[in-house]
N, C-alpha and C positions, 0 to 999 in steps of 0.2 A: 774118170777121164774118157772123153772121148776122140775119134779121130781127127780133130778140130784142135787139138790140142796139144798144136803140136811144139810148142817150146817147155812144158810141163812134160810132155811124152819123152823128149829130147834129154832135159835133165834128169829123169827117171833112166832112160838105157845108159847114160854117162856114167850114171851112180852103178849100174848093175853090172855093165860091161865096160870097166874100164880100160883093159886091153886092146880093144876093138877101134879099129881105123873105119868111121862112121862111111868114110869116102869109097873104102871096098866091099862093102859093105852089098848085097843082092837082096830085093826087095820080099822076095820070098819065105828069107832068114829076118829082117826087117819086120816085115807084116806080121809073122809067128811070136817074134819075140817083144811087140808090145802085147797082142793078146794074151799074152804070160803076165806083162804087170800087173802087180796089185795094184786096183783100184780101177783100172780098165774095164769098160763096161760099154761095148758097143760091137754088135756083129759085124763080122769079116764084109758082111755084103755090101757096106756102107766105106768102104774104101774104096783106093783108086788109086792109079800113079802118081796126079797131082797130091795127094795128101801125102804121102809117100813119100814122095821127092821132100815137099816142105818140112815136113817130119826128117830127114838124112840131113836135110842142110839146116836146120836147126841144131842137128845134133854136130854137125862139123864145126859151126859157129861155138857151140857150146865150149868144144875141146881145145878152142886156139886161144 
């Protein structure tokens, strides 16, 4: 996966972090916790807000 990826990324943190209200979610805690997924393979340097943002609202979309 890359940071591109973001509705595969999306389904991946739903499955891992089910508890989690995507929408309170701080980008910080966000950024860290795909770099955790398996199968993730792309340096931090290569992000940004925008991937970020598309990547949370992916994952709110996911959860409704």
């Amino acid at each position: 996966m890359k940071w591109t990826d973001s509705l595969e990324i999306a389904i991946a943190l739903a499955e891992t972090h089910p508890a989690v209200d995507p929408a309170r979610l701080n980008f910080v805690d966000l950024m860290r916790w795909v770099m955790e997924l398996p199968g993730f393979a792309e340096d931090r340097s290569h992000c940004g807000e925008k991937k970020l943002e598309a990547i949370q609202q992916a994952w709110i979309d996911e959860v409704e």
